[in-house]
C-alpha positions as CSV (number, residue, x, y, z in Angstrom):
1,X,-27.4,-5.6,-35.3
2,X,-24.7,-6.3,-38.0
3,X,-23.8,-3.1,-39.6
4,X,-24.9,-0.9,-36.8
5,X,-23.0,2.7,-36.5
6,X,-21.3,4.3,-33.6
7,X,-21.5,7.8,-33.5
8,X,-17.8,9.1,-32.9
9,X,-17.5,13.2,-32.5
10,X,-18.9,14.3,-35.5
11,X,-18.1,11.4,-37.6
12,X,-20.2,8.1,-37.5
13,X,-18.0,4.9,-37.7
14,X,-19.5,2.2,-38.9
15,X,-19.4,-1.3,-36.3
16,X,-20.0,-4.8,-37.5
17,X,-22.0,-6.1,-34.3
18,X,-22.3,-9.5,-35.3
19,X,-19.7,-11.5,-33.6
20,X,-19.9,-9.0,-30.5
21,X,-22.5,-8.7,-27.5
22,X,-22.6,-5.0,-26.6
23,X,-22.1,-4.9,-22.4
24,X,-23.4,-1.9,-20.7
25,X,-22.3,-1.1,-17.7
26,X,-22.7,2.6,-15.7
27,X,-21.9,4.7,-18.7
28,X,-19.5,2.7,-20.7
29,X,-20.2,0.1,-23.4
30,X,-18.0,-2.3,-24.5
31,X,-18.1,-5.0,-27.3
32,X,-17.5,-8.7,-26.3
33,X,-16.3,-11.0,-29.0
34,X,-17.8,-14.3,-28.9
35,X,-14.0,-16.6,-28.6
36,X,-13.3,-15.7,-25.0
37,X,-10.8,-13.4,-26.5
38,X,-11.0,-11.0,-23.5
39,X,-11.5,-11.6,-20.4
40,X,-14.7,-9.7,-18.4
41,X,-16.0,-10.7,-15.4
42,X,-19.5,-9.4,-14.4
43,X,-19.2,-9.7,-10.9
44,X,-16.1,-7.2,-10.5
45,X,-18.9,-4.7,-10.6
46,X,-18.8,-3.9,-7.3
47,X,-15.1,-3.8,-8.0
48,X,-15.4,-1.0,-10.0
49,X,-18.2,0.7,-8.6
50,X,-16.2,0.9,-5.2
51,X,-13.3,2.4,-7.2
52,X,-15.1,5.1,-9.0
53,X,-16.2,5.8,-5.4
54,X,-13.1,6.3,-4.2
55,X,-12.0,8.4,-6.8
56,X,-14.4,10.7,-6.8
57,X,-13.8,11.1,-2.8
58,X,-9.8,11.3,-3.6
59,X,-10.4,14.3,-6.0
60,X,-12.7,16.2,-3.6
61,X,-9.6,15.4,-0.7
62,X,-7.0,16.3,-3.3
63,X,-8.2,19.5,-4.3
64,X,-9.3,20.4,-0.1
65,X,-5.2,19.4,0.3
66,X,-4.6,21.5,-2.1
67,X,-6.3,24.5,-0.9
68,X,-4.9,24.2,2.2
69,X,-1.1,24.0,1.1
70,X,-1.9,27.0,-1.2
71,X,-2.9,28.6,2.4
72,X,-0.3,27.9,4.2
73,X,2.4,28.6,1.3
74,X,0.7,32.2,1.4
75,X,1.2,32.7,5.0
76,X,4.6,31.4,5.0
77,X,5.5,33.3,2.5
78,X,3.6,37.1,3.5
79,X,5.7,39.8,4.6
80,X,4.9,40.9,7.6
81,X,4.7,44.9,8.9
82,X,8.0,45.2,11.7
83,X,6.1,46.9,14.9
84,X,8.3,49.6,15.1
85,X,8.4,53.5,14.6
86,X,7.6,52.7,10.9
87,X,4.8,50.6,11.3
88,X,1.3,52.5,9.9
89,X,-0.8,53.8,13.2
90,X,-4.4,53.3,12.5
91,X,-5.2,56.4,14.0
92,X,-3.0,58.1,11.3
93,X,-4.6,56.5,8.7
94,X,-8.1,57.6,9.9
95,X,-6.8,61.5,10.4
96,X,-4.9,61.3,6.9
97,X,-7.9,60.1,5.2
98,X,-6.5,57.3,3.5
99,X,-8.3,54.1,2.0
100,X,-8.3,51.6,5.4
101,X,-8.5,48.6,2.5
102,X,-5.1,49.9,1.1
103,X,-3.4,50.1,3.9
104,X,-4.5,46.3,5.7
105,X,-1.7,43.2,5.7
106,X,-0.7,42.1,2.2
107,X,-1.8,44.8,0.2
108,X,0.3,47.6,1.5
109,X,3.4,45.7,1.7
110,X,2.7,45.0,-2.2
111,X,3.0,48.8,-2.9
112,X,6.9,48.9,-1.5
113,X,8.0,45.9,-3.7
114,X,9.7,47.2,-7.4
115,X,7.4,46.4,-10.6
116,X,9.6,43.2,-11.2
117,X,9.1,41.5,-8.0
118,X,5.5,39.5,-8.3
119,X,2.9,41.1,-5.9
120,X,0.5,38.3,-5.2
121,X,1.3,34.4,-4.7
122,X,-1.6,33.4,-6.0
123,X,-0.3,34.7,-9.7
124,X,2.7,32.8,-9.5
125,X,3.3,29.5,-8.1
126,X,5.6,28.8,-5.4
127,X,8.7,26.2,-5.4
128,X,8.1,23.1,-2.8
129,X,11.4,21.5,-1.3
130,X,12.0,19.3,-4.6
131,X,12.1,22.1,-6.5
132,X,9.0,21.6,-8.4
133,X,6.8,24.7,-9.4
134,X,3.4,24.3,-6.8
135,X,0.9,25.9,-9.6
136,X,-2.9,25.4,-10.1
137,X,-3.9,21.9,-9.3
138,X,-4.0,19.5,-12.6
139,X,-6.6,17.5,-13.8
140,X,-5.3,13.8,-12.3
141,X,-3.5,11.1,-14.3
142,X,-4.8,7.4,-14.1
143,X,-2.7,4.4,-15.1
144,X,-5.0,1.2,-15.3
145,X,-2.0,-1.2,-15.7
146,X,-4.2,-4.3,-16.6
147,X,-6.5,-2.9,-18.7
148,X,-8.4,-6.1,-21.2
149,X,-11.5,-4.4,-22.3
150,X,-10.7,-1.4,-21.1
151,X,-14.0,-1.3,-19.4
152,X,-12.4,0.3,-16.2
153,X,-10.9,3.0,-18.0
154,X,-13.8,3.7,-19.9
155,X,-15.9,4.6,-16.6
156,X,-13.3,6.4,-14.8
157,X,-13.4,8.8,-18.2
158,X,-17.0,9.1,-18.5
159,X,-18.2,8.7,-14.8
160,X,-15.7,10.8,-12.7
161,X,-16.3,14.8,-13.1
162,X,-12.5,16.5,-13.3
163,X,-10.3,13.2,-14.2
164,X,-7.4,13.8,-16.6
165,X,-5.6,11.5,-18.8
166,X,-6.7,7.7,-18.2
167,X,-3.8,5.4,-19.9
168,X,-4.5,1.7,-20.7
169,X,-2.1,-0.8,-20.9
170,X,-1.7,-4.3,-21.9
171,X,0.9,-6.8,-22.8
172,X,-1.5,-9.0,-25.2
173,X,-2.5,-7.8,-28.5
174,X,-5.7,-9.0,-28.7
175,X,-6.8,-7.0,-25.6
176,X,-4.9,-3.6,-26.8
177,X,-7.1,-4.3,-30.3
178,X,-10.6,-4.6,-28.0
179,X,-9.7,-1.5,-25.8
180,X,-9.1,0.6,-28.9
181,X,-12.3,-0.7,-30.3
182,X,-14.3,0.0,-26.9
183,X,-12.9,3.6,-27.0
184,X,-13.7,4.3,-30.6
185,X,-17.5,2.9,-29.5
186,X,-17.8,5.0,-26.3
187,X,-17.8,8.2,-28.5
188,X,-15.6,11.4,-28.4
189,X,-15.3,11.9,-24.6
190,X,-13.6,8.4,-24.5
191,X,-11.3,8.9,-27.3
192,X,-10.3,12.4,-26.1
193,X,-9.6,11.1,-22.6
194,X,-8.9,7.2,-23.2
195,X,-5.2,6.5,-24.2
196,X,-4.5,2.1,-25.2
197,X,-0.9,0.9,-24.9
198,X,0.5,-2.2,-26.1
199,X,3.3,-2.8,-23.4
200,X,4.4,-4.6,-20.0
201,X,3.2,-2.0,-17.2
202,X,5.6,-2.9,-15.2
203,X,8.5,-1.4,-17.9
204,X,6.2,1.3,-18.5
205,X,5.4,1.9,-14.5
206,X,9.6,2.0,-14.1
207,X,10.0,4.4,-16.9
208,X,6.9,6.5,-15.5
209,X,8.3,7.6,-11.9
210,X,6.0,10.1,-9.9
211,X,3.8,10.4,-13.1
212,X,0.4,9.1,-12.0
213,X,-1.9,10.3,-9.1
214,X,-3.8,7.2,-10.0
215,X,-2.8,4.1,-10.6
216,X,-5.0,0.9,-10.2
217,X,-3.8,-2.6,-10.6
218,X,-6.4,-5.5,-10.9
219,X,-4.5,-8.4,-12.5
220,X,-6.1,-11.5,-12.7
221,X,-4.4,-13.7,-9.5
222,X,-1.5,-12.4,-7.8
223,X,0.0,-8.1,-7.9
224,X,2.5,-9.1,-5.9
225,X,5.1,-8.6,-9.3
226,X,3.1,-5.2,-10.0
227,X,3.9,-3.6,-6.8
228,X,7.6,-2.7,-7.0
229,X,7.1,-0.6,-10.2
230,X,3.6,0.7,-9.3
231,X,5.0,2.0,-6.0
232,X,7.5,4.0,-8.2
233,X,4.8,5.4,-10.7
234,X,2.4,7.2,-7.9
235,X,3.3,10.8,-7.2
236,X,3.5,11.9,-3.7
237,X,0.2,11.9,-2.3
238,X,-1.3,10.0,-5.3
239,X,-3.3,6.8,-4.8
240,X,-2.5,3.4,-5.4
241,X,-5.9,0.4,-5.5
242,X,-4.4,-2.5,-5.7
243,X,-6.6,-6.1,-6.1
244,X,-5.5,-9.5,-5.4
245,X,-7.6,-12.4,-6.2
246,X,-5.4,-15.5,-4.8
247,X,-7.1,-15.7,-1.6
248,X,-6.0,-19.1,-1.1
249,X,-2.6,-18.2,-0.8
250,X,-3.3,-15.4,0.9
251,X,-5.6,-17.1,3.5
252,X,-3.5,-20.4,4.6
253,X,-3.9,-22.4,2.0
254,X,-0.4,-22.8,1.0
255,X,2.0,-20.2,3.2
256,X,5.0,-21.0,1.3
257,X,3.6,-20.0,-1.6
258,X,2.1,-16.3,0.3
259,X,5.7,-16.2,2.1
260,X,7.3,-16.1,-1.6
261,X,5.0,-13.3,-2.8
262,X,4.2,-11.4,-0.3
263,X,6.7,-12.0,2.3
264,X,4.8,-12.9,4.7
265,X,3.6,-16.6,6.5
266,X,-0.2,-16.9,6.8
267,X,-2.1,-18.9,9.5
268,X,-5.8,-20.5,8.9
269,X,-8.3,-18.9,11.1
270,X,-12.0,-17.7,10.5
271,X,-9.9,-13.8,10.4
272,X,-8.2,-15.5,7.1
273,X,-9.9,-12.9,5.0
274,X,-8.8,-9.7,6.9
275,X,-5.6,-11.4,7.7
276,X,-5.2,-11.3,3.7
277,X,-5.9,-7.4,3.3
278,X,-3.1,-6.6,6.1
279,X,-0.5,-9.0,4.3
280,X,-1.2,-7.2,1.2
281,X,-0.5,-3.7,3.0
282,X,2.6,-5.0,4.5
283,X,3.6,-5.9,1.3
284,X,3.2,-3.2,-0.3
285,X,4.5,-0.8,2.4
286,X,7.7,-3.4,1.8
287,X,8.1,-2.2,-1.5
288,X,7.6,1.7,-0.6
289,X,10.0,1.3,1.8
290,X,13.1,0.5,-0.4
291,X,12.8,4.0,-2.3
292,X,12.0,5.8,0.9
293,X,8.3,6.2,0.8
294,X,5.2,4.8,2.8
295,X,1.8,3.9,2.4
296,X,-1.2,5.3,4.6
297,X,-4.5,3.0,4.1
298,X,-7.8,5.1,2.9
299,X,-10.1,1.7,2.5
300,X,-9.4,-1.9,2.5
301,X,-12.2,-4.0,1.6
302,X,-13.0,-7.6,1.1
303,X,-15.4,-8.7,-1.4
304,X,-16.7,-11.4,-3.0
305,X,-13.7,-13.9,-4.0
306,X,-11.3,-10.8,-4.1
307,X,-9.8,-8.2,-1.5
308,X,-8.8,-3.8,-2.8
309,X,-7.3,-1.7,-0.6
310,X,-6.7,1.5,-1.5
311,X,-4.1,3.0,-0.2
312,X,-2.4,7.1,-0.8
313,X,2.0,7.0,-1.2
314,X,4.4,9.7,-0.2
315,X,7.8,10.2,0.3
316,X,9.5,10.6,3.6
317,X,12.6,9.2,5.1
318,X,12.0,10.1,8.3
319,X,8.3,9.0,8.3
320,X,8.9,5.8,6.3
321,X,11.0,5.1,10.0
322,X,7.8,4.3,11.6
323,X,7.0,1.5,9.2
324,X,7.5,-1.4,12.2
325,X,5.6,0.5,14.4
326,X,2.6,-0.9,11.9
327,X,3.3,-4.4,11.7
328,X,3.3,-7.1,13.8
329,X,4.1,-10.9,13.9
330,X,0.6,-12.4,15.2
331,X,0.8,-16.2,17.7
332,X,-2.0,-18.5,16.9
333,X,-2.7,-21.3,19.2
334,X,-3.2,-24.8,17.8
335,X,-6.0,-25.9,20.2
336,X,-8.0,-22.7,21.2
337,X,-7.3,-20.6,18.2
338,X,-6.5,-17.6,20.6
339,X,-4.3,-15.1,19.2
340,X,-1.5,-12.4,19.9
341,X,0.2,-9.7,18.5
342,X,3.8,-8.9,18.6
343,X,5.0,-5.5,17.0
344,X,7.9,-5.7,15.1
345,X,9.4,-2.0,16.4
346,X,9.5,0.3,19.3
347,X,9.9,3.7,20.0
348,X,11.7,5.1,23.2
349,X,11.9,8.6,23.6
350,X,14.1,11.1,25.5
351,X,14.1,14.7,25.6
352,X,13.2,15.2,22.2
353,X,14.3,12.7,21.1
354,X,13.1,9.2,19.4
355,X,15.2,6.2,19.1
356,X,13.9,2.7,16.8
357,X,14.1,-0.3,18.8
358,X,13.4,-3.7,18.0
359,X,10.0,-4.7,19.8
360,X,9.9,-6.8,23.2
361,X,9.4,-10.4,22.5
362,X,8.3,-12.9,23.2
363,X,4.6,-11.8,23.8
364,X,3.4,-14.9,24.5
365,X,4.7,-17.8,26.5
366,X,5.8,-21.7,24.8
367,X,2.4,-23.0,25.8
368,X,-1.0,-21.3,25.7
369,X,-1.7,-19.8,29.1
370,X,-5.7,-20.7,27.7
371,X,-5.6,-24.2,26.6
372,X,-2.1,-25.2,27.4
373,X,-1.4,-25.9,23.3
374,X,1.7,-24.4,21.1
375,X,1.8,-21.8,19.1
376,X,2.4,-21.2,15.4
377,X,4.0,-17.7,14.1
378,X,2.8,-16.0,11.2
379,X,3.3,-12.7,9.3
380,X,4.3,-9.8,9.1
381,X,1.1,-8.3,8.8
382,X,0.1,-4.8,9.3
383,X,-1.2,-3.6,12.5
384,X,-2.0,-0.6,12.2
385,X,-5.6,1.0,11.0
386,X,-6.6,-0.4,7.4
387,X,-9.6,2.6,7.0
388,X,-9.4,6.3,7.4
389,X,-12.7,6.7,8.9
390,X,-12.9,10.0,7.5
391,X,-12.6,8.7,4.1
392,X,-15.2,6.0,4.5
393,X,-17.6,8.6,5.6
394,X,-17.3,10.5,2.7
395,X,-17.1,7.7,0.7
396,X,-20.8,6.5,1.8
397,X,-22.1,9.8,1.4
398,X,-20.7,10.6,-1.8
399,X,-22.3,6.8,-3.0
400,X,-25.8,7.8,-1.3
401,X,-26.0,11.2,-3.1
402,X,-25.3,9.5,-6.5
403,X,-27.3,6.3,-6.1
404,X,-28.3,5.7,-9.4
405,X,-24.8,6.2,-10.9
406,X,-23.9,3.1,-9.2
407,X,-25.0,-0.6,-10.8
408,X,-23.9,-2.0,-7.5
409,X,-25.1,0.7,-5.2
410,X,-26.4,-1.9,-2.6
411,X,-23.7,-3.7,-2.3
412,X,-20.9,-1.5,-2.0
413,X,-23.8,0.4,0.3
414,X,-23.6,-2.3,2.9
415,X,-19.7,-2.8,2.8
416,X,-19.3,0.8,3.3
417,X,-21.9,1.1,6.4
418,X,-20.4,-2.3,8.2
419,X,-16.8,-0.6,7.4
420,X,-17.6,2.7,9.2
421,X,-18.7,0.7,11.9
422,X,-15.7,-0.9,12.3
423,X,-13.4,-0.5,15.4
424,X,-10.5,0.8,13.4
425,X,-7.5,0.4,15.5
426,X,-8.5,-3.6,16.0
427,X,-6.7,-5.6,14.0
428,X,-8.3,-9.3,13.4
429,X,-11.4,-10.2,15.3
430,X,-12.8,-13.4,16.9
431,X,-15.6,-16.0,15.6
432,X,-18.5,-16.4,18.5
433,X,-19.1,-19.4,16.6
434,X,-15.5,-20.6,16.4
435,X,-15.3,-19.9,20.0
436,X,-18.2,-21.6,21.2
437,X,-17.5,-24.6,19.2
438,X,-14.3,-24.8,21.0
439,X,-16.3,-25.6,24.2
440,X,-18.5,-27.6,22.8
441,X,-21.0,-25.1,24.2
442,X,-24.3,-23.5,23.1
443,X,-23.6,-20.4,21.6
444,X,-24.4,-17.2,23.2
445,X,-26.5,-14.5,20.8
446,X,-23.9,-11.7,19.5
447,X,-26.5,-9.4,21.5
448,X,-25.7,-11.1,24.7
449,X,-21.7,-11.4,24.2
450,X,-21.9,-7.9,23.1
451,X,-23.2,-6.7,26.2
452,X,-20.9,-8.7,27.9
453,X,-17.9,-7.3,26.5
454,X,-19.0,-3.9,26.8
455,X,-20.6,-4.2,30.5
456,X,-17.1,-5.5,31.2
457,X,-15.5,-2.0,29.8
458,X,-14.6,-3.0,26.2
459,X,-15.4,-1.6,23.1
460,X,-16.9,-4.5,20.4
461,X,-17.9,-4.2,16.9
462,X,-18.5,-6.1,13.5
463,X,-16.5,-6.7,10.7
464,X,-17.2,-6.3,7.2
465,X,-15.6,-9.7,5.8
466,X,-17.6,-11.7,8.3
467,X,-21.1,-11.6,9.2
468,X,-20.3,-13.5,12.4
469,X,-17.1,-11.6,13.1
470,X,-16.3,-9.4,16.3
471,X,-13.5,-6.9,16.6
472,X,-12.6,-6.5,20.2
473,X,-10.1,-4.7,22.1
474,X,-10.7,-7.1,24.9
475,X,-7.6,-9.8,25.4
476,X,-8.1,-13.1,25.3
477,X,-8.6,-14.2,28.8
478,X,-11.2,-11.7,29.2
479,X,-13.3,-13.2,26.5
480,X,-12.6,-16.8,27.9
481,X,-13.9,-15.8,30.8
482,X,-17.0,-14.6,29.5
483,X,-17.8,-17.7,27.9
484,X,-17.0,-19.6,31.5
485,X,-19.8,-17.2,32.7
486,X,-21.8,-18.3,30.2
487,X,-21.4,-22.0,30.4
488,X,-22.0,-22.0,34.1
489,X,-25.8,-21.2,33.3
490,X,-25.8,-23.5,30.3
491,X,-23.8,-26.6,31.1
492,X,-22.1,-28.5,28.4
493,X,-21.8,-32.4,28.3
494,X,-18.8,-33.7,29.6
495,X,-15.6,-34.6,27.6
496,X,-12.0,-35.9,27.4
497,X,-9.9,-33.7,29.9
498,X,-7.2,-32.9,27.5
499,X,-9.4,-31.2,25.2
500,X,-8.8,-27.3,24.7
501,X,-12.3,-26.8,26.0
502,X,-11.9,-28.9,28.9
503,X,-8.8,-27.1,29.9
504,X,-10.0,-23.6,29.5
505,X,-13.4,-24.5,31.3
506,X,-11.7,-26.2,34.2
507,X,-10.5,-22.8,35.6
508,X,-12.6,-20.5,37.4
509,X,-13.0,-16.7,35.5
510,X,-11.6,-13.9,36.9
511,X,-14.1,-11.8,35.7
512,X,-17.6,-12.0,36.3
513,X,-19.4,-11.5,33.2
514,X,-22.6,-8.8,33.0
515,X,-25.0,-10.2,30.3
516,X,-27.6,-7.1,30.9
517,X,-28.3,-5.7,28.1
518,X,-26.5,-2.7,27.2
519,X,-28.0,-0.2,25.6
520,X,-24.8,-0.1,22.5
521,X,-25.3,-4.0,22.0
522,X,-26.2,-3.2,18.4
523,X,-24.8,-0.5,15.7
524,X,-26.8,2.2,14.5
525,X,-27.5,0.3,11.1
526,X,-28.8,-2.9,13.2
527,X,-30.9,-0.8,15.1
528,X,-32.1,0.7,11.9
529,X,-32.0,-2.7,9.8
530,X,-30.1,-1.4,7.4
531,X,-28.9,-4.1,5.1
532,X,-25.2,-5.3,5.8
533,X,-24.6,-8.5,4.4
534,X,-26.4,-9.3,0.9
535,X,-26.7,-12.9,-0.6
536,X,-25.1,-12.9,-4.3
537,X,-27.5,-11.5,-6.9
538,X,-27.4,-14.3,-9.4
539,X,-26.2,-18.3,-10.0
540,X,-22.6,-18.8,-10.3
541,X,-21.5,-15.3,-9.0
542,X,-17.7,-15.7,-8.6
543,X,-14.7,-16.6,-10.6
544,X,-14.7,-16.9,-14.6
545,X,-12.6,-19.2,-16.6
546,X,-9.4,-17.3,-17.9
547,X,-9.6,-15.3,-21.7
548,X,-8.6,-18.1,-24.0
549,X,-9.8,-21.0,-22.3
550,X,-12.8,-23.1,-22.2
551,X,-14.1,-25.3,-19.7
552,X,-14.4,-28.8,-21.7
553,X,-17.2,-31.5,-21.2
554,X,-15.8,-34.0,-18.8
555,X,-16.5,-31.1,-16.1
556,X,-19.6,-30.8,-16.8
557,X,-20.7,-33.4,-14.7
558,X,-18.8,-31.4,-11.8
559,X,-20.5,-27.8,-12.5
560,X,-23.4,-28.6,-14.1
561,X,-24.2,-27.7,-17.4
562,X,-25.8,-24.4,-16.8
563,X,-22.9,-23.0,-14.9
564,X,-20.7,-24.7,-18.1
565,X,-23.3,-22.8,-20.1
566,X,-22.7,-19.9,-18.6
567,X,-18.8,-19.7,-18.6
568,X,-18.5,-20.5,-22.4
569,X,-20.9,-18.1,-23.9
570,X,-20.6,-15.4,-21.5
571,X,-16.8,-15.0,-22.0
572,X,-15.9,-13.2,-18.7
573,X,-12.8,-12.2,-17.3
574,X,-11.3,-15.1,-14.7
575,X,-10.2,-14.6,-12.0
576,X,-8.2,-17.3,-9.1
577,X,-10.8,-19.4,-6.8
578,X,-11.4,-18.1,-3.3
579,X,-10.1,-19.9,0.1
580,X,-12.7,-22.5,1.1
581,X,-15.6,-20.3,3.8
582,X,-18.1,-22.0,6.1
583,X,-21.5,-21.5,4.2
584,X,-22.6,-20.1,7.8
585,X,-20.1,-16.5,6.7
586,X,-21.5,-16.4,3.1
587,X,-24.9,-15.9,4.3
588,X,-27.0,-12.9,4.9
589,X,-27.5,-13.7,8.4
590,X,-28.4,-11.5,10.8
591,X,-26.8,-11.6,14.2
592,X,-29.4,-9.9,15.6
């Protein structure tokens, strides 16, 4: 393919394609260099392809907002006819013969105001409380702050109908040279859209306040460095996606570590994976908070060896007040794993009025009421609901009606129908295996210990990081006590009396569980087997070593030669190793 040509506008540029692999994904093309120069990493597909969902839902919900402030501007702002002896009698106007359509509302104040006054507020745009002319509703701005190839970029440009300006930025020369070479090859809708800057986005996000209604950070590890300036560079109302990678810091594996980044402590659990999306929200709510603006959460998703939340910023010092209403320090016992929540803030309210407290504590005794263990603290960790349910809907209709724009379609498919099954205002969830295992007990089918929980008068669901996950409102006890139930018809062989399972079997349940089943025991997509969970497409489907490096020979004996293969001639983008996960939750299996 050496001396191939790239047609660009009107012109034809001529490419050398002989040290380059041309990469296609969605609409965009990019050109690989065989050193490992850039990084690209093949699996963040779904990455992308969730992103490009989002922001075509975020356009259709920006201009809807848009609409409606325009509306409600023009009511606010309409004179209205005084119901006195001036006002027009309809009768009159019938008997006169005058034109009815003249004389209605708007238009017949209009005639009373002098030529220099403007007669209609949709011809000229209205001032908001900053001061800042409210006109016709731009094409949006996108910052991709960590661009490399500039792949990203390049799809947002050619795959999302009405986007604006998309800038690229990079600190390292060698990926500024590559993303100005990917534009150039994508043709003149790339290089009339696609802007490539050599500089540190976080200077450039500082020196950009309130400039972008996009900006998406993907570094390759931790954001937590990104987030000040990035929180900064949204305007109000704008969108902020934000992936982190280190999700063994973020799950428990070291909590010094998490604490120094993200300021707050994680504990191990099976929930270590949704635990990791809320810390990131906290965090970046954190950093909103210190120039008076607040986050609210459209999507938060965990895939693959990565979490993305997506979350819209505005600015409010009165609403950014209710920040520790939304997180919470969570209690995590050492025997039984049982956990509980502790708000960090209150309201109490009198009259009309609302004072900020700090929240009741503690909301758990010294010693497990369960097991009879300690505690260990951890977070801050937000709360509050990580989806707008509205949003995911959208979202998964918006992906269904373009299916074939979509590489990943049926993964980002599945995540999006287990997420809007969800119960969204249940933070963390409980393991049936991880509890059962605790007792040393058979386990119970989810069906059963569905039906249980629901004949008991709780609601239950999945969870989207976790085949084997279920979000319950039900406390603690309740759920111990089901399991009692259930060990009374299936008897478990005896062991030492100061295990945690001995202890929380050696007390007779409060409640008597029903394990009829009930007719919600399964979602709408079980009962229609819609796929939920998929298995990875291909080998090695994860991490890549970082641009620049190369995985020498004395691993090759720990990979495999294949997988060594396949990270030295495939060059793609690295990214940090995920926490260590029972092979049980990486599995498609079905809990039906």
């Amino acid at each position: 393919m050496a001396g191939a040509d790239k047609k660009i506008g009107d012109e034809t540029a001529p490419f050398d394609l002989s040290n380059f692999t041309v990469i296609k994904e969605g609409e965009a093309e990019i050109l690989m260099h065989a050193g490992n120069e850039v990084f690209y990493n093949k699996s963040q597909v779904n990455n992308r392809d969730m992103s490009i969902a989002v922001l075509r839902t975020f356009l259709t919900k920006r201009k809807q907002e848009h609409e409606e402030s325009k509306l409600s501007r023009r009511k606010k702002h309409a004179p209205k006819v005084a119901e006195d002896e001036h006002a027009v009698d309809p009768k009159t106007v019938m008997d006169s013969g005058m034109d009815i359509e003249k004389t209605n509302g708007e238009c017949e104040v209009s005639q009373e105001i002098s030529e220099d006054e403007p007669c209609s507020i949709l011809d000229n745009p209205v001032a908001n409380q900053e001061g800042k002319v409210q006109g016709e509703l731009k094409p949006p701005q996108v910052l991709e702050a960590l661009s490399a190839s500039g792949l990203r970029a390049l799809r947002y440009a050619r795959e999302v109908d009405g986007i604006g300006q998309v800038v690229a930025l990079d600190n390292d020369k060698s990926s500024v040279e590559a993303c100005r070479r990917n534009i150039k090859f994508n043709g003149s809708v790339a290089c009339s859209k696609v802007e490539s800057h050599l500089v540190d986005a976080r200077v450039f996000m500082l020196t950009h306040p309130k400039e972008f209604d996009v900006v998406d950070l993907d570094p390759y590890g931790s954001p937590s460095v990104f987030l000040d300036s990035a929180v900064q560079s949204v305007v109000d109302g704008g969108i902020l996606m934000c992936t982190a990678t280190d999700m063994a810091v973020l799950c428990g594996g070291n909590g010094e570590v998490c604490y120094s980044k993200y300021g707050s402590y994680p504990l191990r659990g099976k929930y270590c994976q949704e635990m990791a999306l809320r810390i990131l929200l906290a965090c970046i709510e954190s950093h909103a908070n210190r120039y008076k603006r607040y986050i609210v959460p459209v999507i938060s998703v965990q895939m693959d060896f990565y979490i993305r939340v997506f979350v819209r910023v505005y600015t409010s010092a009165s609403a950014m007040k209710n920040t520790p209403l939304k997180l919470s320090y969570f209690y995590q016992c050492t025997g039984c794993d049982s956990f509980h929540l502790q708000p960090v803030g209150r309201t109490v309210s009198k009259n009309k009025s609302v004072r900020y407290l700090p929240g009741f504590g503690p909301a758990v005794a010294e010693d497990c009421s369960d097991c009879g263990n300690k505690y260990n603290m951890g977070g801050p960790i937000w709360s509050a609901p990580i989806h707008d349910m509205d949003w995911v809907t959208s979202i998964l209709e918006d992906v269904k009606s373009m299916k074939s724009c979509y590489p990943a379609f049926n993964r980002i498919s599945a995540v999006l129908t287990t997420i809007s099954e969800e119960l969204a205002d249940v933070p963390l969830f409980v393991s049936l295996h991880n509890i059962s295992g605790t007792l040393k007990c058979t386990s119970p089918s989810a069906i059963l210990f569905r039906s249980a929980v629901l004949n008991a008068g709780y609601r239950i669901s999945g969870s989207h990081v976790n085949p084997l996950a279920l979000k319950t409102d039900a406390p603690m006890n309740v759920i111990w006590d089901i399991m009692r139930c259930w060990v009374k018809n299936h008897p478990v062989k005896s062991q030492p009396s100061d295990q945690p399972g001995s202890v929380i079997l050696a007390k007779e349940p409060v409640l008597q569980a029903n394990f009829a089943r009930a007719a919600t025991s399964l979602s709408k997509a079980q009962v229609k087997k819609v796929a939920r969970f998929l298995p990875n497409p291909e080998r090695h489907w994860g991490p890549k070593v970082k641009a620049g490096r190369q995985i020498t020979s004395k691993h090759a004996s720990l990979l495999g030669e294949e997988a060594v293969k396949s990270v030295n001639n495939k060059h793609e983008e690295g990214h940090e190793p995920p926490c260590k996960r029972n092979k049980t939750e990486d599995s498609a299996t079905n809990l039906e």
